[in-house]
C-alpha beads as a LAMMPS data file, in Angstrom:
LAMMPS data file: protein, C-alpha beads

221 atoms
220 bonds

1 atom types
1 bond types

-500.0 500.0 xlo xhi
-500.0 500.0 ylo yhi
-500.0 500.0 zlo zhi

Masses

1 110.0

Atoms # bond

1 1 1 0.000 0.000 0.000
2 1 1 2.737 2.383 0.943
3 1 1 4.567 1.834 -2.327
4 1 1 1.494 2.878 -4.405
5 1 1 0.681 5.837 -2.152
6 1 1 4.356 6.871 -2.760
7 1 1 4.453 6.013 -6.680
8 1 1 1.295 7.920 -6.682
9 1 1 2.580 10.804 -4.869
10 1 1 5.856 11.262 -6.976
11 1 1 3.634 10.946 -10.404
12 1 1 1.428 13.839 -9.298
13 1 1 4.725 15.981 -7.901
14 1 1 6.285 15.155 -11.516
15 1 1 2.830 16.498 -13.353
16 1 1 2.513 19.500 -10.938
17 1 1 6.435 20.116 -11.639
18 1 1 5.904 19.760 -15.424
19 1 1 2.964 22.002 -15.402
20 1 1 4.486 24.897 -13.581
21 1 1 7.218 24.637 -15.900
22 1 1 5.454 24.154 -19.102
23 1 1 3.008 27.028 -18.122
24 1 1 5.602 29.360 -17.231
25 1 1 7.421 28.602 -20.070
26 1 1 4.087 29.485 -22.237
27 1 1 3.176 33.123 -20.973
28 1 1 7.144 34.516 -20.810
29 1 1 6.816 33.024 -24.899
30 1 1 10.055 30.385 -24.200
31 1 1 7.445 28.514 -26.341
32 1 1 6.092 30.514 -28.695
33 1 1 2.599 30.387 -29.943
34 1 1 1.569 27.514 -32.146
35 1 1 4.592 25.855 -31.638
36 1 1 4.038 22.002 -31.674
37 1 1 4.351 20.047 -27.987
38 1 1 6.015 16.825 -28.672
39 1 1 6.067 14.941 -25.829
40 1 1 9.447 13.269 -26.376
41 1 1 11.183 16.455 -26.730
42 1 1 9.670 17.993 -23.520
43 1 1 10.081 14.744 -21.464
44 1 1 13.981 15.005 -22.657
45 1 1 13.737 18.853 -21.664
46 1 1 11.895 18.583 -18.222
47 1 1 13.765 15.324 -17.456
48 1 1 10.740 13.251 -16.726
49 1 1 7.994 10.810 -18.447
50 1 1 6.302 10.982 -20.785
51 1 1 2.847 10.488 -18.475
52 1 1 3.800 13.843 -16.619
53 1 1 4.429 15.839 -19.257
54 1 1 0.952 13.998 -21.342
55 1 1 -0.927 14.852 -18.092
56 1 1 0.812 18.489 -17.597
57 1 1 -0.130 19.666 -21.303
58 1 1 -4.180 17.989 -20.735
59 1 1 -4.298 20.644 -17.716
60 1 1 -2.660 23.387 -19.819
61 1 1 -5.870 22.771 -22.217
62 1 1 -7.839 23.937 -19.377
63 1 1 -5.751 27.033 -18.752
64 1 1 -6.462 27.477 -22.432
65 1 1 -2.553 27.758 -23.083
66 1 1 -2.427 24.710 -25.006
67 1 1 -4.074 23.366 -27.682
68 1 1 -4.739 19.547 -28.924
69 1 1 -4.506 19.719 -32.448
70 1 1 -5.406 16.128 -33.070
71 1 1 -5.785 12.729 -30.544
72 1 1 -2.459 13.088 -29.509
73 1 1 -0.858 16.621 -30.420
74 1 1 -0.813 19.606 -28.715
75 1 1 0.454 22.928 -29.354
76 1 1 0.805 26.219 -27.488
77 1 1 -2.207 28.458 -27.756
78 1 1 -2.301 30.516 -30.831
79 1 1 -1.605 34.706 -29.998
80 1 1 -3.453 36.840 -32.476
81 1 1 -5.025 40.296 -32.304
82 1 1 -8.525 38.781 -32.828
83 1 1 -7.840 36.523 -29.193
84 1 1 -6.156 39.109 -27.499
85 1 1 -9.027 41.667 -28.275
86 1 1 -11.411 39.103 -27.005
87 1 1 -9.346 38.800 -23.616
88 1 1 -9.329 42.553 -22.947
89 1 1 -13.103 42.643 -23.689
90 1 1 -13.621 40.176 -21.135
91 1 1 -11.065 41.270 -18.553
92 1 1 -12.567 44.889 -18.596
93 1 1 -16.309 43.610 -18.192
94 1 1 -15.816 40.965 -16.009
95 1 1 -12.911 42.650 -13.721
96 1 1 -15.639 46.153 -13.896
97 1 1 -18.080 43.975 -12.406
98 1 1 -16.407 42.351 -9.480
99 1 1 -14.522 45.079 -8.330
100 1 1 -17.829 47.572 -8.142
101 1 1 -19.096 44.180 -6.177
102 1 1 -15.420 44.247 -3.871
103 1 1 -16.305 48.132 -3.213
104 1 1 -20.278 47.504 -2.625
105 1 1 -19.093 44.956 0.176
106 1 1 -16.166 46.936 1.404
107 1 1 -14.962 46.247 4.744
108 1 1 -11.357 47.359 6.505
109 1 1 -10.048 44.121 6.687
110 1 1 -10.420 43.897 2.811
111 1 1 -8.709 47.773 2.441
112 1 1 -5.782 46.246 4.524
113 1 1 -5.275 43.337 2.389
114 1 1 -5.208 45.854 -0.588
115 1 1 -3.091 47.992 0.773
116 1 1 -0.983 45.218 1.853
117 1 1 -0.633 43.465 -1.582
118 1 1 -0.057 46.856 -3.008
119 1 1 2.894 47.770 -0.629
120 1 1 4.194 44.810 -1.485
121 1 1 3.970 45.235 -5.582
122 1 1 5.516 48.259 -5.039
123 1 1 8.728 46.588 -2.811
124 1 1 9.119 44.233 -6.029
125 1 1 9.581 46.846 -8.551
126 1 1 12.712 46.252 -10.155
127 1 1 13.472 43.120 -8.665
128 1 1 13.176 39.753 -10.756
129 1 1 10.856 39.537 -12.906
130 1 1 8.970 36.391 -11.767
131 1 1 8.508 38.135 -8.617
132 1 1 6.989 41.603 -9.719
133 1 1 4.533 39.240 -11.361
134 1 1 3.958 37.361 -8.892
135 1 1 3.088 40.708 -6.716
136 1 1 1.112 42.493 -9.498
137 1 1 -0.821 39.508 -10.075
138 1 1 -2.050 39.774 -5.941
139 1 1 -2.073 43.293 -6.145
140 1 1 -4.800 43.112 -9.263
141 1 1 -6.611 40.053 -7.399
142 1 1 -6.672 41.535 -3.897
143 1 1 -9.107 44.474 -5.596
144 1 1 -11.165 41.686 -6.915
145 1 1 -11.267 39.153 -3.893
146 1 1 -13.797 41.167 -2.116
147 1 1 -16.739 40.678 -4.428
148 1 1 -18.678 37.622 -3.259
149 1 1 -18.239 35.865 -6.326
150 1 1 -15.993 32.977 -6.610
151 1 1 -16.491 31.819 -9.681
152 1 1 -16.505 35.460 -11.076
153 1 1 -12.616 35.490 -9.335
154 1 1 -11.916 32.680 -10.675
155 1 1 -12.258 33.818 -14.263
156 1 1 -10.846 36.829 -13.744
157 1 1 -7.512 35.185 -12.735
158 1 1 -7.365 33.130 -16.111
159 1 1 -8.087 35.614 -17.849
160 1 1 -5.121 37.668 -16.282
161 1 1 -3.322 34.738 -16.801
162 1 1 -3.867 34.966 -20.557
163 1 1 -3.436 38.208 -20.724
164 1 1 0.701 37.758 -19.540
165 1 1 1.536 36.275 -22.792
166 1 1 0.568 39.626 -24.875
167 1 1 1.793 42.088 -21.980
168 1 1 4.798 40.374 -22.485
169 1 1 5.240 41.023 -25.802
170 1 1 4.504 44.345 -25.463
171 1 1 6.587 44.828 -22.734
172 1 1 9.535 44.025 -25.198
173 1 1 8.615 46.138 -27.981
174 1 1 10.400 48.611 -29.544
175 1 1 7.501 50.902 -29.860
176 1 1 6.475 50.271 -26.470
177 1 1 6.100 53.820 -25.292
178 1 1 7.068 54.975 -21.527
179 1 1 4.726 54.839 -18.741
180 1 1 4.356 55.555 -15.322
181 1 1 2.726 52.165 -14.251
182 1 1 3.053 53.103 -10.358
183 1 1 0.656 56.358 -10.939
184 1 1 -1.479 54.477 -12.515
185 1 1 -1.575 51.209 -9.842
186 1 1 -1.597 53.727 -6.485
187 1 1 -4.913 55.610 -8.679
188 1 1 -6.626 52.522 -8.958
189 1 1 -5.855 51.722 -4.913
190 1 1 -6.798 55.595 -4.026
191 1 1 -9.890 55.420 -5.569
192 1 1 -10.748 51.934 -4.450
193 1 1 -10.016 52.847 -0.525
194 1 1 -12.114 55.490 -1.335
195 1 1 -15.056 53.273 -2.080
196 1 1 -15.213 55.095 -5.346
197 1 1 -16.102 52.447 -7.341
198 1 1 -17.267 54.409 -10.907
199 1 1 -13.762 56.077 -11.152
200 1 1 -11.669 52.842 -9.683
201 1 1 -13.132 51.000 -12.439
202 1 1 -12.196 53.573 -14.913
203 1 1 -8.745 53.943 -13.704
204 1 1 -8.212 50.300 -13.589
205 1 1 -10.088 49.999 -17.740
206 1 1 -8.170 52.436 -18.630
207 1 1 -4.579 50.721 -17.356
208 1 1 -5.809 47.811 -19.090
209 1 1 -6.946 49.271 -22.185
210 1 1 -3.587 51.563 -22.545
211 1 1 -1.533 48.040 -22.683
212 1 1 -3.721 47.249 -25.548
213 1 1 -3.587 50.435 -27.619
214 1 1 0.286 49.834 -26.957
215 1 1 0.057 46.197 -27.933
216 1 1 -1.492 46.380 -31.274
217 1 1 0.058 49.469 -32.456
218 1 1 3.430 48.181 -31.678
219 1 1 2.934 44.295 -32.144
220 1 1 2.835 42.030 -35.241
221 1 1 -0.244 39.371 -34.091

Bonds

1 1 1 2
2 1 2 3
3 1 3 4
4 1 4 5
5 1 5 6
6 1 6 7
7 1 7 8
8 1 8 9
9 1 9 10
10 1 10 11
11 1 11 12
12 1 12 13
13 1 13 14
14 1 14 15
15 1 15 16
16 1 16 17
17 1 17 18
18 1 18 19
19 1 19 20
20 1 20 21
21 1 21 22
22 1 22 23
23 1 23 24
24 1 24 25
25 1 25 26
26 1 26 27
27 1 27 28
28 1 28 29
29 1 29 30
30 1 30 31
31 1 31 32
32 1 32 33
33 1 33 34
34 1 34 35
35 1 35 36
36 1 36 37
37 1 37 38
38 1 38 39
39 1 39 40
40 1 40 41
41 1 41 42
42 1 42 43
43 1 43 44
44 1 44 45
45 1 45 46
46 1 46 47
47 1 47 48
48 1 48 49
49 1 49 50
50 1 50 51
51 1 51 52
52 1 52 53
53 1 53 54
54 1 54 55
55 1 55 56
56 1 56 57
57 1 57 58
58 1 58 59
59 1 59 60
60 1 60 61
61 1 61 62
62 1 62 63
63 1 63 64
64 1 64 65
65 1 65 66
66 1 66 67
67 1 67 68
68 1 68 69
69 1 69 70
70 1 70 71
71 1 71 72
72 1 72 73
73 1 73 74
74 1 74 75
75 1 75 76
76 1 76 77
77 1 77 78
78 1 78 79
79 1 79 80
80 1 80 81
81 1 81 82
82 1 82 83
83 1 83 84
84 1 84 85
85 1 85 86
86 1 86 87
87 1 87 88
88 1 88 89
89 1 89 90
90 1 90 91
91 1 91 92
92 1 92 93
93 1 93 94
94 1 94 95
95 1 95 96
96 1 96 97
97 1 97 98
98 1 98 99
99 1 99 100
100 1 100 101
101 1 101 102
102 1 102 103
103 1 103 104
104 1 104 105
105 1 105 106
106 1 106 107
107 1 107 108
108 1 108 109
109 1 109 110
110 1 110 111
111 1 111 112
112 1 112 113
113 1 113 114
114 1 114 115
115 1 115 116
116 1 116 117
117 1 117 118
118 1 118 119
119 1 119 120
120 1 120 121
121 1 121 122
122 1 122 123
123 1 123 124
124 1 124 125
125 1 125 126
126 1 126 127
127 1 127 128
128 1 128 129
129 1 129 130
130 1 130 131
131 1 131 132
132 1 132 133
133 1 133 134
134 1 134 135
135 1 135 136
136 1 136 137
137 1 137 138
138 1 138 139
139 1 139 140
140 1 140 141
141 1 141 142
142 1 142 143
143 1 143 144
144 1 144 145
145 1 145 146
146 1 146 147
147 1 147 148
148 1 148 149
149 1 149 150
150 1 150 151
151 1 151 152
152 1 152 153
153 1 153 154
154 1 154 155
155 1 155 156
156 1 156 157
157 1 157 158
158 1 158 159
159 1 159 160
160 1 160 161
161 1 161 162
162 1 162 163
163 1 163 164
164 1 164 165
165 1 165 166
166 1 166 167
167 1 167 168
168 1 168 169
169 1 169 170
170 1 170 171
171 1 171 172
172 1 172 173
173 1 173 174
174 1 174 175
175 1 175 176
176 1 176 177
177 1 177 178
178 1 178 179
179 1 179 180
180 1 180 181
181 1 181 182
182 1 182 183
183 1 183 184
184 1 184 185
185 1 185 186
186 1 186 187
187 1 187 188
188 1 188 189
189 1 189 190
190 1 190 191
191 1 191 192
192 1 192 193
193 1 193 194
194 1 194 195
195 1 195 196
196 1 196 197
197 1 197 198
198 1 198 199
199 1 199 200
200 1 200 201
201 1 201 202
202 1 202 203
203 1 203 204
204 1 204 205
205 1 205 206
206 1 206 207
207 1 207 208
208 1 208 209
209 1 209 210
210 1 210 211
211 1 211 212
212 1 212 213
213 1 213 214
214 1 214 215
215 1 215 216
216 1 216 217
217 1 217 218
218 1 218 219
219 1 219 220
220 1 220 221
């Protein structure tokens, strides 16, 4: 019995392991869109099995990050203006909606935590990349995680998750213009601890939708 439980336990560590990686790997465009996932080449990559990786890329389907392009294929999710469109439609509607719900049910123990995760963002500017994002990612989260809505969180996360892949790319354009990012972060929190929930929702559209002005002016998708 103990021999299963532990095989068990080291497959699912392995999948979680190759997933991380493999999803990582995805948004920061180490494998760019469309590219084909052969299984053999990412097993000899992540050092692992084949089962692992097979059951790492079947979750990354969910994430919509990967695609199966037949029984057994997959291949990173396509980028393309028409998609990334779609995702900031979504984002702004969806991410409108549960933060006017955060501010409707506003309570100080919810301003702390947004204060908190914003402090923190802040701290991480300039510091590794992988861990600004993973502060701006609690920073934008922590404004949402007040609304009552679970499910509406939920797909607000993946959504930001998507999102990474094209802020990326923008991030390394050329024509990627200058912007003062913090100004526009501490407006969002300002108006938000302010319970001012029609212009913290238009700050935080319009940080969003200035990315993707910058994104398709600058970026071949």
């Amino acid at each position: 019995m103990n021999m299963i439980d532990d095989t068990g336990g080291k497959e699912a560590s392995a999948t979680r392991s190759a997933y991380l990686t493999l999803r990582n790997m995805i948004l920061a465009g180490a494998l760019p869109a469309g590219q084909k996932l052969k299984i053999e080449q990412l097993r000899n990559m992540l050092d692992t099995g084949a089962s692992p990786v097979r059951e790492a890329l079947s979750l990354l389907t969910s994430d919509m990050l990967v695609e199966r392009i037949d029984q057994r294929g997959f291949r990173a999710a396509a980028a393309n203006k028409a998609n990334f469109d779609e995702i900031l439609a979504l984002r702004c509607t969806l991410e409108d909606l549960a933060l006017r719900q955060s501010i409707a049910n506003a309570k100080s123990a919810w301003e702390e935590h947004l204060v908190i995760a914003h402090h923190n963002m802040k701290k991480a500017t300039g510091k590794d990349t992988a861990v600004f994002e993973e502060a701006h990612k609690r920073f934008h989260m922590a404004l949402l995680a007040n609304s009552g809505s679970p499910m509406l969180e939920r797909f607000c996360a993946q959504l930001y998750d998507l999102n990474i892949r094209y802020r990326n790319l923008a991030a390394h354009s050329k024509t990627y213009p200058h912007r003062d990012i913090a100004a526009e972060h501490d407006a969002i929190l300002e108006a938000a601890v302010n319970r001012d929930a029609d212009h913290a929702c238009s700050n935080l559209l319009r940080h969003y939708r200035l990315t993707g002005e910058y994104l398709t002016r600058g970026m071949q998708i």
